[in-house]
N, C-alpha and C positions, 0 to 999 in steps of 0.2 A: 862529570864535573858537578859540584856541589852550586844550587844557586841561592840568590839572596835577592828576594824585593824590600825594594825596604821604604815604608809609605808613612808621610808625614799626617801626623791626623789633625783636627780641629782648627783646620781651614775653614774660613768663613763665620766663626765664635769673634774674631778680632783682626783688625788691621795688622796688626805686629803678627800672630799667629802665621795669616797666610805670608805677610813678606818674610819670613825668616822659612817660612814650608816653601817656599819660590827660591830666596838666597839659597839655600841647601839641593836643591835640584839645579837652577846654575850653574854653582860652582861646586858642588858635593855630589855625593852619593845617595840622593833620594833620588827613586825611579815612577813614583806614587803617592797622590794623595787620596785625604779624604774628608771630604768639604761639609760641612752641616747647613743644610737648607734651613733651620731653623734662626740662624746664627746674625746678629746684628750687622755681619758686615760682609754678609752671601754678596751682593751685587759689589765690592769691591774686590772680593775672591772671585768672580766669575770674569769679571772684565781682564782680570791679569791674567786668567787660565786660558783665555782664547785664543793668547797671543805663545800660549807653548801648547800647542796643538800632539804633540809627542808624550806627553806628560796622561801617566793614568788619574784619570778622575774615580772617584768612588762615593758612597754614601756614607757619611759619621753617624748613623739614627741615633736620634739624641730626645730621650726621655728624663732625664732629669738636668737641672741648674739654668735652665732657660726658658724662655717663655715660649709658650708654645705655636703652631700654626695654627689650632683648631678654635673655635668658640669654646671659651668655657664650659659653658655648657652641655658642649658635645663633647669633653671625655671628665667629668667632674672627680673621678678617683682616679684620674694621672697627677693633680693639683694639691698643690701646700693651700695652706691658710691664706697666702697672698695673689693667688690667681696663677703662680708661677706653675709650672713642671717639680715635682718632688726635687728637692737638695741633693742628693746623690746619692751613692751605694747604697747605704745603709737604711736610707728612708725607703727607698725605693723596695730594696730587698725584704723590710720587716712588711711593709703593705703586701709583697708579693706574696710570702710564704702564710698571710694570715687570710689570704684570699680575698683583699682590698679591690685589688687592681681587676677591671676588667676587659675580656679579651676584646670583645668588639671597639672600644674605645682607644687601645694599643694600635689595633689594625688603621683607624679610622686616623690619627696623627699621624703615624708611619706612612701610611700612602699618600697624605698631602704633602710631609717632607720630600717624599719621592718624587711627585708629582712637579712640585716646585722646581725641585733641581732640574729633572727634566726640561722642563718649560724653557731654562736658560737657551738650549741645544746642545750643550753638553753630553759626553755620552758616557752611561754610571758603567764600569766593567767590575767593578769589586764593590762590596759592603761590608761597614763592621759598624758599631756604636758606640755613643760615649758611654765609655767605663766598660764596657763590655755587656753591657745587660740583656743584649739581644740572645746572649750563650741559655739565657734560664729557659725549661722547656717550653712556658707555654708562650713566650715571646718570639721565639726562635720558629715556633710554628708559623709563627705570623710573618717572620722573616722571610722562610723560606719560600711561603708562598706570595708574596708581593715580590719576591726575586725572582722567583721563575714566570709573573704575570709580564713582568716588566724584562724579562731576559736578560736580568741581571747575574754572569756567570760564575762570579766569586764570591764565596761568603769568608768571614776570617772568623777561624774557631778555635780563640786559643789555646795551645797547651806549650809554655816555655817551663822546660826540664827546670831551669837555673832557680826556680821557685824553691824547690827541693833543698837549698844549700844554703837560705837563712830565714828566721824566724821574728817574724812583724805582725801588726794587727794589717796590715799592706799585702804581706805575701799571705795571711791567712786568707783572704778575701781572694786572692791571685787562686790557692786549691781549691776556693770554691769553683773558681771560672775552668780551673785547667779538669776538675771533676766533670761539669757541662759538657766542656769544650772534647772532651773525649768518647762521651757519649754519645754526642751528638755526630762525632765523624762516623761510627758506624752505622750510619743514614746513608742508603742509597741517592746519588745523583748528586751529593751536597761539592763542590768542587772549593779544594781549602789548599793554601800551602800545608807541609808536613809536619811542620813547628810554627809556632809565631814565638819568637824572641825580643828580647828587651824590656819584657814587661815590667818586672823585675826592680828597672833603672829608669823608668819613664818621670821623664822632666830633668832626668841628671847622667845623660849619656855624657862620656868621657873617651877618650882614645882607648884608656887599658879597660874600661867598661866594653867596651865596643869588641875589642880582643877578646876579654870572656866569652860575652856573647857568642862568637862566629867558633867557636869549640863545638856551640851544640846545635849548627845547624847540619843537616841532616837531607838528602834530596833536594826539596825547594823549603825554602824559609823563608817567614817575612820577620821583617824586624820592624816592630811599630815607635815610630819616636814623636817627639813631640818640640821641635825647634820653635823659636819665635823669634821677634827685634823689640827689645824697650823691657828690660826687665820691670822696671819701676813703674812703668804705665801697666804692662798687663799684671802683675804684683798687685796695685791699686783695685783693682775690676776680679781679680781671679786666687781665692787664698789658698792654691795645690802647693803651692813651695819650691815652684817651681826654677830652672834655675834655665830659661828660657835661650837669653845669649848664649851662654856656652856649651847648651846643647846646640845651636847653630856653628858654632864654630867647629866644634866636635865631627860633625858630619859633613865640614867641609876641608875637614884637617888634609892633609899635602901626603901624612902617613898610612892615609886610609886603602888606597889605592894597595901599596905595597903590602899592607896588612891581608887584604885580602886574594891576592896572588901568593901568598906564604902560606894560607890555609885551605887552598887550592876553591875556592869560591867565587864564583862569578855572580856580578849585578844580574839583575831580570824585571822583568814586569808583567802582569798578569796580560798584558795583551800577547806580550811574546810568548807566553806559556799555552795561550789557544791557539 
């Protein structure tokens, strides 16, 4: 039998975020999150996660678009001109490849993120990061080994096939990650679903989106989405384009269920997987 985790990311970035990551695990098919320690609204994300004790937790490590956990000071080339965490992909990526970014100061935010969440009592069984940037080598190094200090057993390393079938400045960034992301699975001890899907559709999952999808999953699968509540409030706070309600509706769709007994796919969670 074919399985499917499927974890809502950017819990704890916004109120709407996590209750539309919570709607979608109530009454849908998310079996998974994954929460940003970083994130302006971590303590209202963790107070609702306590109370689904069944619900996998994870780490979002989140180096760019947010402000960060560290002193300034102590990581000065993770930082824009405003004190912030780098803007996103692209800042992030041109500082990395031009040898901006340095390791000791990657390591040194990612363990207080870690650390924080921990703190809550929470317990982290999976990690991945905002946009994916934890995939690029010498971040992933750092990954791996604050996973294995903290016995943290899952990492998510993407590779979604469906990249392959259209051409964006979106899915261009996507081969960068699924290039990483495949490298890096032939690293001994790294523990990853088979595919991670949806990447693809992130922010604009659809019922016949969602059917694509489960075509290319493959042994275990994750499928990463990204639900929220208040288009218009996180719209205001967040320019991805995203289309946040009806990705929550999507993933609580009534046809979802039959969908995935038709392509012989069963739900999972990385706890049931250990």
């Amino acid at each position: 039998m074919k399985k499917l985790i499927v974890t809502a990311d950017d819990v704890g970035l916004h109120p709407g975020m996590t209750l539309g990551a919570l709607a979608a695990y109530d009454g849908g098919i998310v079996t998974a999150v994954s929460v940003s320690a970083s994130g302006r609204a971590l303590d209202h994300a963790v107070e609702r996660l306590q109370d689904r004790p069944k619900l996998d937790v994870g780490i979002h490590l989140t180096l760019v678009g947010e402000r960060p956990l560290s002193p300034p000071e102590a990581i000065p080339s993770l930082l824009g001109k405003d004190g912030a965490l780098l803007p996103g992909f692209q800042a992030f990526a041109a500082h990395y490849f031009l040898g901006r970014l340095r390791q000791s100061e990657i390591e040194a935010e990612l363990r207080r993120q870690i650390e924080r969440l921990l703190a809550t009592g929470l317990r982290i069984v999976h990690a991945n990061s905002h946009q994916h940037l934890h995939v690029l080598p010498r971040v992933l190094e750092v990954v791996l080994r604050l996973a294995e200090e903290h016995r943290i057993p899952f990492v998510r390393l993407p590779w979604d096939p469906a990249v392959r079938t259209r051409w964006s400045l979106r899915t261009a960034q996507l081969r960068v990650l699924n290039h990483f992301g495949r490298k890096a699975r032939r690293r001994t001890g790294v523990k990853t679903p088979d595919r991670t899907i949806g990447l693809i559709d992130a922010g604009h999952l659809t019922v016949e989106s969602f059917r694509r999808a489960l075509e290319h999953v493959e042994g275990t699968a994750e499928l990463a989405c990204h639900p929220g509540l208040g288009n218009a409030e996180l719209a205001a706070e967040y320019d991805w384009d995203y289309a946040w309600d009806e990705e929550t509706a999507a993933l609580r769709d009534s046809r979802l269920p039959g969908l995935l007994q038709e392509m012989g796919v069963e739900l999972a969670s990385f706890t049931g997987l250990r």
